[in-house]
Every structure is written in structure tokens, then in C-alpha cells.
matplotlib code that plots the C-alpha trace (Angstrom):
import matplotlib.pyplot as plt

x = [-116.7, -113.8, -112.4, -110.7, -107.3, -107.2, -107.9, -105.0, -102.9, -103.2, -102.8, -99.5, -98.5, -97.6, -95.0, -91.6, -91.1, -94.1, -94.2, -90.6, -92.5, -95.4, -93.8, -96.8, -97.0, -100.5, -101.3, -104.1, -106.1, -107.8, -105.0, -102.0, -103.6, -104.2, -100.9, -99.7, -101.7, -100.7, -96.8, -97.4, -97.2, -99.2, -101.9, -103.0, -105.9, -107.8, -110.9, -113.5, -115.9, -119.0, -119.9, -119.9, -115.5, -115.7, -116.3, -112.7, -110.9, -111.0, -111.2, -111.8, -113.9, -116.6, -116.2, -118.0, -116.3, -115.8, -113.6, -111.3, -110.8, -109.9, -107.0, -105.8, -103.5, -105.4, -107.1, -109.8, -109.7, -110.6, -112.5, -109.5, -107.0, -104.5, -102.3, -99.5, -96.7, -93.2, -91.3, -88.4, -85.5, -83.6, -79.8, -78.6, -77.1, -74.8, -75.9, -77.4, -77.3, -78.2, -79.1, -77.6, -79.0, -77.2, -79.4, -82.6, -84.5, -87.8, -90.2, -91.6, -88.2, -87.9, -91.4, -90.5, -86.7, -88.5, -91.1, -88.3, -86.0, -89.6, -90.2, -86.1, -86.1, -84.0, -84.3, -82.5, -82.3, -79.5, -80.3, -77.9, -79.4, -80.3, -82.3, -86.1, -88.0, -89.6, -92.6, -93.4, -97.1, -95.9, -93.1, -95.7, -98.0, -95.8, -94.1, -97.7, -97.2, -93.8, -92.5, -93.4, -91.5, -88.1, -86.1, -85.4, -82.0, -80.9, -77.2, -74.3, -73.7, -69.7, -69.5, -71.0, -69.1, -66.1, -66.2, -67.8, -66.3, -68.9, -67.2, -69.5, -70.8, -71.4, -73.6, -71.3, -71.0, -67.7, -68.3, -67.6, -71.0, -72.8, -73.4, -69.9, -69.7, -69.7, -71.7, -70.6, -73.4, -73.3, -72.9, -73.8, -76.0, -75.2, -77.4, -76.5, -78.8, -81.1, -79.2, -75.5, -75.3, -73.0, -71.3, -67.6, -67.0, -68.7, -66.8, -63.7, -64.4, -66.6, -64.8, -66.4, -67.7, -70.8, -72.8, -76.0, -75.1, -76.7, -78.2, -80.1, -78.6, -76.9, -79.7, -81.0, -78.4, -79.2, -81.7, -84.2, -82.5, -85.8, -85.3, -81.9, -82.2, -84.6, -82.2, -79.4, -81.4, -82.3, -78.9, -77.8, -80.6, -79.6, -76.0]
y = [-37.7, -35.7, -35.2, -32.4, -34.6, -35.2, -31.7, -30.4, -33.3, -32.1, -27.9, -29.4, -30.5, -27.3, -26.6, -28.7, -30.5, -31.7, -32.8, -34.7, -36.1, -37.9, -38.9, -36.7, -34.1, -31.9, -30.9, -29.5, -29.5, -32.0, -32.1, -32.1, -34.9, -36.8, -36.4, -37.8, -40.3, -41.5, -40.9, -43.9, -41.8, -43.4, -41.6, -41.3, -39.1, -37.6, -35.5, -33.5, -30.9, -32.3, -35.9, -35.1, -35.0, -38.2, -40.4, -39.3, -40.9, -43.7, -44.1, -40.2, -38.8, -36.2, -32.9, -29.7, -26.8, -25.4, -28.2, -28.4, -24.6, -25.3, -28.2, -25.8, -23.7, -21.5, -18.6, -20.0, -24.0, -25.6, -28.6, -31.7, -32.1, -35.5, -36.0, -38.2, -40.3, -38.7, -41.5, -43.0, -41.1, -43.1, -43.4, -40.9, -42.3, -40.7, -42.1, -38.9, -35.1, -33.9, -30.4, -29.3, -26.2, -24.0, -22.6, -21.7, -20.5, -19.2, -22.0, -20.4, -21.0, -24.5, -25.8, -24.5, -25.9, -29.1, -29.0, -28.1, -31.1, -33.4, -31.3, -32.1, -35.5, -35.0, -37.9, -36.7, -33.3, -32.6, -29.7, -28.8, -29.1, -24.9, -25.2, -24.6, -28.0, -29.5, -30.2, -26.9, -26.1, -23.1, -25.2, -28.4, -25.6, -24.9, -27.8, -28.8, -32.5, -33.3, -33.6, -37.5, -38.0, -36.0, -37.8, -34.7, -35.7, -33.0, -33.5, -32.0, -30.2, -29.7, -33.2, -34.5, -32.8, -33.2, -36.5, -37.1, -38.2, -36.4, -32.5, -29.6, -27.1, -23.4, -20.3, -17.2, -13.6, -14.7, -17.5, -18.9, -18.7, -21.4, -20.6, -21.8, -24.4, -27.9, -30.3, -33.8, -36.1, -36.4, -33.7, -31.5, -28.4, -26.3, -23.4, -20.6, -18.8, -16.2, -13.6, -14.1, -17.2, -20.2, -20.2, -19.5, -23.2, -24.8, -22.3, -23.7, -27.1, -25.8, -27.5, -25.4, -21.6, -20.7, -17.9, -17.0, -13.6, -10.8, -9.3, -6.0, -3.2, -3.3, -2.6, -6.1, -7.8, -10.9, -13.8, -15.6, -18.8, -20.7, -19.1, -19.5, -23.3, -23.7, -22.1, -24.1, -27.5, -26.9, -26.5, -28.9, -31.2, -29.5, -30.6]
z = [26.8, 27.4, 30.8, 32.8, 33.1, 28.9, 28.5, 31.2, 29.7, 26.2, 26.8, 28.9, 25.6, 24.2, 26.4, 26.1, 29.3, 28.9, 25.5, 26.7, 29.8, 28.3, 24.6, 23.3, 20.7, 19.4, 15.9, 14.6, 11.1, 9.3, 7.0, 8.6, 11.3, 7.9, 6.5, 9.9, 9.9, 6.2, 7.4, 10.0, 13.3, 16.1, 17.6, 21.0, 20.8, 18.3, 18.6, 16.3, 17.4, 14.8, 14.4, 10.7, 10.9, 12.7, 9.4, 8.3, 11.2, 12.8, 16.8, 17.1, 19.9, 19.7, 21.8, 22.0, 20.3, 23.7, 24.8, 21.7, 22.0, 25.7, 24.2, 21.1, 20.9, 18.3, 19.1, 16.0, 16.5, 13.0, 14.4, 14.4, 17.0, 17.4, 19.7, 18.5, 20.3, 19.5, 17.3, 17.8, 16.5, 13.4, 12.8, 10.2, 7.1, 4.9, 1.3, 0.8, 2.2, 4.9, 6.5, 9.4, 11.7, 14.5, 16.6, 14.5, 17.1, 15.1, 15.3, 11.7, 10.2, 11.6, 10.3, 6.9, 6.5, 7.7, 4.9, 2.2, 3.0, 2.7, -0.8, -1.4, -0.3, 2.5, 4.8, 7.9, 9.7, 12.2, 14.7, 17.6, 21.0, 21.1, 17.9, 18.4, 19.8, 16.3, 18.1, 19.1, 17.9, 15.8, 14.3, 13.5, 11.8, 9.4, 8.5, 6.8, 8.2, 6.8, 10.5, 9.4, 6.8, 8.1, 10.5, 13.0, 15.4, 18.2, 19.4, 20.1, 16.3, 16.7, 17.9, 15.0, 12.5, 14.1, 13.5, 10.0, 6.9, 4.6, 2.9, 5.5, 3.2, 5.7, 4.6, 4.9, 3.6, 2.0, 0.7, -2.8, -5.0, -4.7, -8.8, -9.4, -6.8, -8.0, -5.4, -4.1, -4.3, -0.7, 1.7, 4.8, 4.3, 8.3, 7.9, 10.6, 13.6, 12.3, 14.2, 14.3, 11.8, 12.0, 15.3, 15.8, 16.3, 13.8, 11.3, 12.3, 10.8, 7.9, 4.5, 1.9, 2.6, 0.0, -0.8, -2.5, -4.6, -4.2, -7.5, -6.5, -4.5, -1.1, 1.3, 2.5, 5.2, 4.7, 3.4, 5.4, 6.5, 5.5, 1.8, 2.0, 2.5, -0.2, -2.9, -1.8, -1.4, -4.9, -6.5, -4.4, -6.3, -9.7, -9.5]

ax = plt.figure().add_subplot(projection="3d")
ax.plot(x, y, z, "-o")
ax.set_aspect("equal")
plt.show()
């Protein structure tokens, strides 16, 4: 049976402090627990709300559908929640690309650029210490379970590329177009805040400026940085 303290412990868990505190992180769905599961993250907790769900996990724990509505964060709970142990964050290597992001902020955005470097086979995601927390419920929704396959490193962004040896590619306006841009096989993708894009800083030690043309008429400001990612990942993967 479930008790008061789990349940407070697990509703703390949607809020980052917490989540930092206790090494603990929520998702919810049968499918994204499973592809957690299969990615080799450790679970603390998991609990169904029917005996029935049980036989597709092992060490889960029964609760009423009252109870898991109290843990989730969804205003419909669809019957599996885990709570997983945050991993251990791994080294970046630079034998391949990597994506960089400057202050994303929308946890939609996050979840999907996540899911996009899993579908690209990017191993490692750089995200400067203002980008959105990638355990945030919203974010974890979204990234479908690929938060277990993406290593996802916050640091100090400008540090970083200050001091690597791999060409930074930047997202601007006035770019080249990334049509007639020939790609290194190794390289960093930064991808600017939804807002204001790539900070003032980080432009200063941007090596190559790209741009995804616009087509159709002058009305739309700019693309989704979510979309944007996934048409650069993929030419990235075409050169």
C-alpha cells in the first residue's frame, strides 16, 4: 500500500529542487516507463492503478486510481507511473556532433529537440545552465522516452565553446544557407532561445553563421527552434 510520505515524495518531484534533492525524476505512460526501462534507467518506484498493468512490470505496486491521480501531474492519469533515479551524467565526446542549446526555455521544445537527436543519433546534448530542466514533466512527455538514450549535460555554454576544438555552427537570420553549406563530419549544432535567439556572447565565437531559407512570403519571423533543429540535424546527417 501506498503511503502519505511516497505520495508527498513523488508530487515533490515535479518541481526542480526537489527532483535535484532526492536524485528522483516521474514519468508517466505505459510506454514511455517501458522505453525507460529498456534504456537501462533504474527505477525507484513504479505503480499501476489495475492489477491487470502489473504483469508488464516487474516490482510494481498496485494503487487505487485516486492515489496515482494524487502522484500525477496529469489532469487524466493513464494508469502507470515510475519514478526513476536521475543517471549519472557521461563525458561528452567529440567523434561525432553534438547539439548545443541557449536558453530554450519551453519545456515542449526541449522534449522534442531531445527526441530528434535520439531519431538523429545524437549521443550528447549540451544545454547552458538557463535552459529548461530535462526532467521537467512537460519536457519528459514529450521527449517520448528518449531522455534515456541522450546524454543531457548543463554547464556553462560560453565556457565550453570557448574552449573546444570542434568548428560551432549558429542559427541566424544572416547566415549562409545551410543548402550550400558543406558539413564537417564532426561539429556543434547551438540552437538560439525561442525569443531573442543565440546570445550576444555565444555569437562572438560562432565559426560558421547558417540559415534555413525562407521559400514562401515574408510574414512568418521565424521557425520553431524544435523544427528548426530537425531540418538542420537532417542535412547535417545528409552531408
Amino acid at each position: 500500500m501506498v503511503t502519505k510520505n511516497q505520495i508527498k515524495l513523488v508530487v515533490s518531484l515535479q518541481q526542480k529542487k526537489y527532483r535535484s534533492q532526492h536524485g528522483l525524476f516521474v514519468v508517466e505512460g505505459a510506454k514511455t516507463v517501458n522505453e525507460i526501462l529498456e534504456a537501462g534507467l533504474k527505477p525507484y518506484k513504479l505503480f499501476v492503478d489495475e492489477p491487470n498493468k502489473a504483469e508488464n512490470f516487474n516490482g510494481v505496486e498496485v494503487v487505487s486510481k485516486s492515489e496515482l491521480k494524487q502522484m500525477s501531474s496529469l489532469s487524466n492519469p493513464n494508469g502507470v507511473l515510475g519514478v526513476f533515479y536521475i543517471p549519472n551524467v557521461k563525458k561528452t565526446e567529440n567523434t561525432d556532433w553534438l547539439v548545443a542549446l541557449d536558453a530554450v526555455r519551453d519545456p515542449g521544445n526541449l522534449g522534442t529537440i531531445i527526441r530528434l537527436c535520439d531519431w538523429f543519433g545524437i549521443k550528447h546534448l549540451i544545454c547552458s545552465l538557463d535552459t529548461v530542466d530535462c526532467y521537467n514533466p512537460k519536457v519528459l512527455q514529450a521527449t517520448m522516452g528518449s531522455i534515456g538514450r541522450v546524454n543531457v549535460v548543463y554547464m556553462d555554454l560560453l565556457d565550453y565553446l570557448t574552449k573546444t576544438s570542434l568548428p560551432v555552427f549558429g542559427t541566424f537570420m544572416d547566415g549562409d544557407a545551410v543548402y550550400q553549406v558543406k558539413m564537417p563530419k564532426t561539429g556543434i549544432m547551438v540552437m538560439g532561445n525561442e525569443a531573442n535567439g543565440i546570445s550576444n556572447e555565444i555569437t562572438d565565437i560562432v565559426s560558421q553563421k547558417i540559415t534555413i531559407p525562407q521559400f514562401g512570403p515574408e510574414t512568418t519571423e521565424s521557425l520553431n527552434v524544435a523544427t528548426a533543429t530537425a531540418i538542420l540535424l537532417n542535412e547535417v546527417r545528409r552531408s
